[in-house]
Phi, psi and omega in degrees: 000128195281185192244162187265103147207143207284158193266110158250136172218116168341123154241078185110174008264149196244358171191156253232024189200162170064205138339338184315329186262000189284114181249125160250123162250147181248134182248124195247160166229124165047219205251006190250142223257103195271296184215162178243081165279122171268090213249133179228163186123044194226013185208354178324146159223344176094027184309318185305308149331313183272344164297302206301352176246005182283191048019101198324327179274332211290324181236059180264350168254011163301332173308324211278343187259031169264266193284062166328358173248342175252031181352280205262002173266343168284320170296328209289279213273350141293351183264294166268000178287326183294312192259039175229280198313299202269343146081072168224147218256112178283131172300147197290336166321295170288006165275286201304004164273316175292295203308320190301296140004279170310284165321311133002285155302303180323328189267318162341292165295281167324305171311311152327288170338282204283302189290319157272317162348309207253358185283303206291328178257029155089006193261102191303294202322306182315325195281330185296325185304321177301331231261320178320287178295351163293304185308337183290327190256352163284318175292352133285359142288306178307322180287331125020258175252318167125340183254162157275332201233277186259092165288354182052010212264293163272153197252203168252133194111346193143233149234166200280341177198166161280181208275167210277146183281344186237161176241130161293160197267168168257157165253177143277136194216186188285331181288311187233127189278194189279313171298329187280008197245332182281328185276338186255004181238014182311298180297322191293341179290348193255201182279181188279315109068266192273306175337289198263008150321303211268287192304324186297336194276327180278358205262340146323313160302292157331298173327323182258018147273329165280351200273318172319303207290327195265276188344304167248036162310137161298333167302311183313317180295335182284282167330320185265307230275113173060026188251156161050037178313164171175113173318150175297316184307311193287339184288317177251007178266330195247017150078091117246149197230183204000220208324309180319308192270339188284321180282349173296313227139322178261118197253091192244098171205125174323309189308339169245347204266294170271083193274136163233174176092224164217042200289301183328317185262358163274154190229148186169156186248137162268098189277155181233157147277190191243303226237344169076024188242179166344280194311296163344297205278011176257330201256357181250357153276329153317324188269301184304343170309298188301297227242000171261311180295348172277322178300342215263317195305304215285317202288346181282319179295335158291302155304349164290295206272353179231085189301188168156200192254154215232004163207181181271168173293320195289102200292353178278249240281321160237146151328144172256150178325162177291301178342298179265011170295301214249013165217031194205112179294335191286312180339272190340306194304296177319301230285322202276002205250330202240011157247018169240328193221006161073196170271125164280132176262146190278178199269117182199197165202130199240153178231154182207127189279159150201145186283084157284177174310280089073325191121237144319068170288126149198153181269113154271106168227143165258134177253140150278356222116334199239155173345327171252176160306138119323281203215135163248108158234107181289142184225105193289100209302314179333267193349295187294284194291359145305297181317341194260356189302331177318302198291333180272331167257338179329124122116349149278168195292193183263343175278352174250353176297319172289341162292336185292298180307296187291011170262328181259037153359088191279153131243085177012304190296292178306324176239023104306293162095000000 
């Protein structure tokens, strides 16, 4: 009698980004998935370590390369655990920039999300379609900041500028003719503003072009529909947070539950699912799209009617302007004081949440006093919900393990760290 023993086999890792760095080893019976290990730490850098040798600012742009699809929402909570120490008050310009921001990402995210989800499971089209609406909103980060990805963009205090009156244009070039430059520079003539004014009215519409191409696919349903259950109990028993936890069943959302910022004064609905499975936790990422572009709204129309200053005054934390910087010695003194030895922060130690795309992001940081973190500790949503793969793929095929990773839309940079 010949013996019987299950097959381990390497899954992954297979590309140098996203899920891509994730190595699963899987002990399979036949195609059917017996245990799941997951081993990470193929993308590690020590961010909590190298802040302790930084400056506070210094390492806000280390924030922005942990979820690298989620740029500014990871500076947000870092950004507010620093203004919790120093107990300081953000101009109301800069909440609404920021929430707007954020939101921003979120749709950022789910677009990525949602377009390789159905990319990893064999549907071409979607990514292309996302990927169209990512660039509009990346070139809104870029007007900004100066960057597409890691903006560095809010500071503590607020933010690094207001927002810009003009977007930059495509020229004609040998690739695009005059007429096709005329039509991308259609949205482009006004402020960043009038741009996403202009993007928000359409992105609704787009919305419901993935919902053609996805929703009732029959392949998508086959692939999605009862994969990867996960109970409200069980949900909250392994700490998941946002789609993950939102598609069980459980209605769980910072922005509501803790609001910070000015999330409190916004109207938006938090969708949940019914069945805990892929598909669910695909259609409240589909939805959170929709109530993030209704938040984009509100916050533009409130930012038309209310200029004011877009960081604090207080010059031990923010720079003072260039102008008076360059006619004013105590300026000068602050500028050089506080771009060679930074801000001292006072001694406590805090933690700050913020409802990323993903879930929870939150910052644990302790001050000594002095000019660095004592201790940075991140707390990553992607993590927890890795952590549940053993429990979640057991007894599916090797063909829904990849519906799984794309459903909890892991990103690497954050959960190694």
């Amino acid at each position: 009698m010949a013996e019987i023993r299950n097959y381990t086999i390497n899954f992954g890792p297979q590309h140098p980004s996203a899920h891509g760095v994730l190595r699963l080893v899987l002990e399979l019976d036949g195609e059917v998935v017996e245990r799941a290990d997951p081993h990470i730490g193929l993308l590690h850098r020590g961010t909590e370590k190298l802040a302790e040798t930084r400056t506070w600012v210094q390492s806000v742009p280390y924030m922005d390369r942990l979820d690298y699809v989620s740029m500014m929402c990871n500076e947000h909570a870092y950004c507010m655990a620093i203004e919790r120490l120093l107990g300081i008050q953000v101009p109301e310009r800069a909440q609404y920039i920021r929430v707007m921001f954020d939101e921003i990402t979120r749709v950022l995210n789910h677009l990525l999300n949602i377009g390789t989800h159905a990319l990893d499971i064999g549907a071409m089209t979607m990514v292309l379609y996302t990927f169209r609406e990512r660039e509009d909103l990346m070139d809104a980060y870029e007007a900004v900041s100066g960057a597409r990805m890691h903006a560095a963009y809010y500071r503590p205090g607020g933010v690094y500028r207001d927002l810009p009156d003009r977007m930059p244009k495509y020229e004609v070039n040998k690739f695009r003719n005059a007429k096709v430059v005329k039509e991308l520079n259609a949205a482009r003539d006004g402020s960043l503003l009038d741009f996403l004014e202009d993007f928000t009215d359409r992105f609704l519409r787009y919305c419901d072009e993935y919902e053609t191409l996805l929703t009732d696919n029959r392949i998508w349903k086959q692939r999605t529909v009862g994969i990867g259950v996960v109970s409200p109990e069980q949900a909250k028993a392994w700490g998941f947070t946002g789609p993950m936890l939102r598609g069980s069943g459980v209605e769980w959302d910072l922005r509501r539950k803790q609001p910070y910022e000015v999330y409190d004064r916004m109207e938006f609905e938090v969708p949940v699912g019914v069945n805990g499975d892929c598909y669910d936790r695909y259609l409240c990422r589909m939805e959170e799209m929709r109530q993030s572009n209704h938040i984009i709204k509100q916050c533009i129309t409130w930012l038309r009617k209310n200029p004011g200053p877009v960081i604090v005054d207080n010059h031990k934390v923010a720079p003072p302007p260039r102008a008076s910087m360059k006619s004013n010695m105590e300026e000068l003194i602050h500028h050089f004081k506080l771009f060679t030895e930074g801000m001292h922060v006072p001694e406590g130690e805090v933690y700050a949440g913020v409802e990323h795309p993903k879930g929870e992001f939150g910052v644990y940081a302790v001050s000594d006093g002095a000019n660095k973190p004592y201790r940075i500790k991140l707390r990553a949503p992607g993590f927890a919900h890795l952590a549940a793969m053993d429990e979640i793929a057991r007894g599916h095929m090797i063909a829904d393990v990849v519906a799984i990773i794309g459903t909890m839309d892991v990103v690497f940079g954050e959960i190694d760290r």
